[in-house]
DRENKE-152054 format. One line per field, with one value per residue (C-alpha): residue number from 1; chain; y, x, z. Coordinates in Angstrom, 3 decimals, always signed. Layout:
BEGIN
fimi = (NUM:...)
zati = (A:...)
v = (Y:...)
u = (X:...)
w = (Z:...)
% end
This chain:
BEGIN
fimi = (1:2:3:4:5:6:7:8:9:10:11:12:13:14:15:16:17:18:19:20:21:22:23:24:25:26:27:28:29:30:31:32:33:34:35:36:37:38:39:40:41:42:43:44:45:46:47:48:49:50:51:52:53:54:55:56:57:58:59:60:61:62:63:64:65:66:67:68:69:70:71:72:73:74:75:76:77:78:79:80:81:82:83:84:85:86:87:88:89:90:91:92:93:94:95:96:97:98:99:100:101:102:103:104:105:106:107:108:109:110:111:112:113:114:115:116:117:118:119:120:121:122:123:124:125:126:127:128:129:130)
zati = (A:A:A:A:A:A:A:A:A:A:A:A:A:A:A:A:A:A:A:A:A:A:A:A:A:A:A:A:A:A:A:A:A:A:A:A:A:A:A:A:A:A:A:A:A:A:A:A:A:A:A:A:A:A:A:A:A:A:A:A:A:A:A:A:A:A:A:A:A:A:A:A:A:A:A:A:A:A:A:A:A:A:A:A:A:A:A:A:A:A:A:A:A:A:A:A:A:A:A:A:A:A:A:A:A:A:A:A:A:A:A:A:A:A:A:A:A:A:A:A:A:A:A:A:A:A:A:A:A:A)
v = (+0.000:+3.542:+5.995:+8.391:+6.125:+6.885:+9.678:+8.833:+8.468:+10.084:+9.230:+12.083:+11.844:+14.736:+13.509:+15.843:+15.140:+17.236:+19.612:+17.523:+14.487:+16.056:+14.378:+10.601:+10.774:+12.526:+9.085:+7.187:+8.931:+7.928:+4.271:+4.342:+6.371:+3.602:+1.217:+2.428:+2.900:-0.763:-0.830:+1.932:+4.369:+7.876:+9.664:+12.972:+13.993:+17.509:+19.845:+22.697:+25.924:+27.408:+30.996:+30.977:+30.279:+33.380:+35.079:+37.879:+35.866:+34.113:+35.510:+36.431:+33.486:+31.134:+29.012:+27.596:+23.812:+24.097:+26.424:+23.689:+21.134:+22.460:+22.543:+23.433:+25.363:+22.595:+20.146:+20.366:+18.628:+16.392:+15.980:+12.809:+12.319:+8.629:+8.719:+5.530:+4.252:+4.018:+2.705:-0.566:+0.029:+1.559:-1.280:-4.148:-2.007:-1.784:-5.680:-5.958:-3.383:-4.999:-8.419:-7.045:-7.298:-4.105:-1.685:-3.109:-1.724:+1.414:+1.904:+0.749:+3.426:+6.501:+5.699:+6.326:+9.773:+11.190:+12.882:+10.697:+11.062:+13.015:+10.420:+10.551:+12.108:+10.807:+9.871:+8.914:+10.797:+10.678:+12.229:+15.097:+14.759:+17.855)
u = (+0.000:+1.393:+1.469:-0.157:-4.060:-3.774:-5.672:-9.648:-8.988:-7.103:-5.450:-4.527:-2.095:-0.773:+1.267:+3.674:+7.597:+10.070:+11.913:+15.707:+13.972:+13.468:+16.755:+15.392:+11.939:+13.268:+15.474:+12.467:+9.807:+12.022:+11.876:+7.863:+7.286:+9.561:+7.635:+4.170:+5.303:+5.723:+1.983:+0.917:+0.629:+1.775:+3.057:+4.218:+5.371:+5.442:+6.001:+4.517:+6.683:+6.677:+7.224:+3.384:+1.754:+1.963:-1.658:-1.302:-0.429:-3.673:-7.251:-9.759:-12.410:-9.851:-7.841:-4.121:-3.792:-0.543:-3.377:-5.802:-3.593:-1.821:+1.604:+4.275:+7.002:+9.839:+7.706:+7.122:+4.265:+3.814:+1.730:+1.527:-0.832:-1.381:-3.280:-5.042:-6.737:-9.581:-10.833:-10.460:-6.973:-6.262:-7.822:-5.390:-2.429:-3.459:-3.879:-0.034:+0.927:-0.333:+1.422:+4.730:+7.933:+9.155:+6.455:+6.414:+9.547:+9.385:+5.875:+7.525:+10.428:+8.235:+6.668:+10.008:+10.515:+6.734:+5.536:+4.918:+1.354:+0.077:-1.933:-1.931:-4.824:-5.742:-8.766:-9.543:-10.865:-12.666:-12.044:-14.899:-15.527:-17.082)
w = (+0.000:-0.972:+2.382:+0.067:-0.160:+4.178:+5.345:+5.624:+9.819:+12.043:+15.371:+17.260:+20.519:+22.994:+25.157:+28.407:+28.803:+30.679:+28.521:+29.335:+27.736:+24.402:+22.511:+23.856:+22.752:+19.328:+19.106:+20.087:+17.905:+14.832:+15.760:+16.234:+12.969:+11.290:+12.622:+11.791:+8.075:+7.659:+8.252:+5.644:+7.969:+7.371:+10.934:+11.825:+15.486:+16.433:+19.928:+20.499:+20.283:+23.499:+21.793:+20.118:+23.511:+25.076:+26.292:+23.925:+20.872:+21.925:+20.125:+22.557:+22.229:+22.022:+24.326:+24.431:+23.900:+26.396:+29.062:+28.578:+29.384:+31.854:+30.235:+32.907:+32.011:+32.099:+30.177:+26.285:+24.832:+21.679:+19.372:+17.066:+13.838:+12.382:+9.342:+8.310:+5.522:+7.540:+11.004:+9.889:+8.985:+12.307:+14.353:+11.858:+13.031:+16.680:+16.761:+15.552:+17.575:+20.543:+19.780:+18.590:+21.165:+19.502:+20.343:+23.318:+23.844:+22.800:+24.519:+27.279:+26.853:+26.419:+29.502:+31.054:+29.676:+29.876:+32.399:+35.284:+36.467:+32.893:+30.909:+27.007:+25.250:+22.232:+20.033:+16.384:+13.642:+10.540:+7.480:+6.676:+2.954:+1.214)
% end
């Protein structure tokens, strides 16, 4: 399957990590990305730069993601996109996800450098067609 047919659902993680753990989960992000590739699905990992969440950068009627989420200021926060065929697609991946010794490992890794007590928040999405 080309990487290009993904993109009909959407799985959508934040996830908190101190600032000094940055370099690791970089390292780390590479090797999950890699891994979800070999499955057809297209992944991009981003942080959020600190510099656009200041309160004045911020239009009134609209909140900060880092405000909302209670970003502390020696944390950074994530922010990972799998796109998927479709849910199917995403639920075939999740089953080998869950069996395979490698993501075990690196799921078990990134629990190590999150932020300890900070669950991930993430949900699925499907493509709006118009």
């Amino acid at each position: 399957m080309e990487i290009e047919e993904a993109g009909n659902y959407l799985q959508l993680s934040f996830s908190r990590a101190p600032k000094k753990n940055q370099e690791a989960l970089a390292q780390l992000g590479k090797r999950w990305v890699q891994w979800l590739n070999k499955h057809g699905v297209s992944s991009k990992i981003y942080y959020l730069n600190s510099s656009t969440t200041t309160n004045e950068q911020v239009p009134e009627g609209v909140e900060s993601i880092a405000k909302i989420l209670s970003v502390s200021d020696d944390e950074m926060l994530g922010v990972s996109l799998q796109f998927y065929r479709d849910q199917a697609h995403a639920n075939e991946v999740y089953s080998k996800m869950m069996q395979d010794e490698t993501c075990g490992a690196i799921g078990k890794e990134f629990d190590g450098l999150v932020t300890q007590g900070k669950g991930m928040i993430t949900d699925g999405f499907s493509r709006l067609r118009v």
